[in-house]
N, C-alpha and C positions, 0 to 999 in steps of 0.2 A: 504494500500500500504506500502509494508516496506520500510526503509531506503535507500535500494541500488538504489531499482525504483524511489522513490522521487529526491534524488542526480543524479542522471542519466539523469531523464528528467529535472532537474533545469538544467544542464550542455547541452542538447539537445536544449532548448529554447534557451538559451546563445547563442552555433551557428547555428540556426536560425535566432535569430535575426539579429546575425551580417551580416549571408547571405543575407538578406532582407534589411537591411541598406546600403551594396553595391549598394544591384539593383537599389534600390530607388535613392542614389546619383547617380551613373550613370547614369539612366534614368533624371535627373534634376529634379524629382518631389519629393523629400522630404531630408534634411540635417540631419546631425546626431547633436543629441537634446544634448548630454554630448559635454561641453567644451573642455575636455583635452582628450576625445576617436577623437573631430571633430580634433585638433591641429595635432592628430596622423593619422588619414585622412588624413589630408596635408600633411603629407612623405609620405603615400604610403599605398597600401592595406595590404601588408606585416605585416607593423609593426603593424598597425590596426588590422589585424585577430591573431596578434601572441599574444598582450596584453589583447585582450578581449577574446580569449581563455585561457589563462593562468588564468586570473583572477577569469574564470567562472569555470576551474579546482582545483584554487585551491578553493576557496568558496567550492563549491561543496564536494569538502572531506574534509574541516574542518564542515563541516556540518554535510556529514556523520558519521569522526573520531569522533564527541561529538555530537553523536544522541541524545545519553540517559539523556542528559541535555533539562530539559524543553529550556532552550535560546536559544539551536541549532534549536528542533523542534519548538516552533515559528517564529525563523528567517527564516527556510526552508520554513514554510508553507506562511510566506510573503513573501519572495521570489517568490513562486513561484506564487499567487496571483499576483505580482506586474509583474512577466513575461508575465502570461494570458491575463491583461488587456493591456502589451504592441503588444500581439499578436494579440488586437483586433484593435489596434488603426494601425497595419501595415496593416489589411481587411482593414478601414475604406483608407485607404493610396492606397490601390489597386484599390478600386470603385472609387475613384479621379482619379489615374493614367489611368482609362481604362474606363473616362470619364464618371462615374456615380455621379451620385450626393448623396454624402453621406446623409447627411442632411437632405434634401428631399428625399431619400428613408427609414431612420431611421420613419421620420414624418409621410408617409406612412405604414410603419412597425406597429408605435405607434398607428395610425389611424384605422389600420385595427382591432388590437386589441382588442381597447376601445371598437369597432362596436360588437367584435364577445362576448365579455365578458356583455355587455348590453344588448341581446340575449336572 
């Protein structure tokens, strides 16, 4: 994947996520986990989606502007690693929200597995 696609979906997740952070606070089933994004919650969605877009644009093109630097391509690639696994934890937020039981479905997941790999 080159650089643009990488920088693009690290910037894509961003807002994502913050879409998903909305819903979840309004709907009451999950608060936003950073300190000073939740502070900026408290004014308003506005300033909220203006700071966590900016932030995630500008990230985003100093990542891409110093690709060719190994530090950029590790940070992008944690980035986006750390994005992924926030994507999973907003499923896991969703099967809560729409009253599944994560936990005990993961268990089951894990159960089923173990069964089919023993096989």
């Amino acid at each position: 994947m080159r650089a643009l696609a990488k920088c693009s979906l690290l910037f894509s997740l961003n807002l994502l996520d913050a879409q998903l952070t909305l819903y979840w606070v309004r709907m009451g089933v999950a608060r936003e986990g950073n300190f000073v994004m939740s502070r900026l919650l408290e004014c308003g969605e506005g300033p909220f989606l203006a700071v966590k877009l900016a932030i995630g644009a500008f990230a985003a093109w100093v990542l891409y502007r110093w690709y060719d630097r190994a530090l950029a391509r590790r940070g992008l690639a944690l980035a986006l690693g750390l994005y992924l696994a926030l994507m999973f934890l907003h499923g896991l937020t969703a099967l809560s929200a729409f009253d599944y039981e994560p936990i005990a479905l993961m268990a089951q997941l894990f159960n089923r597995l173990s069964l089919s790999l023993l096989r």
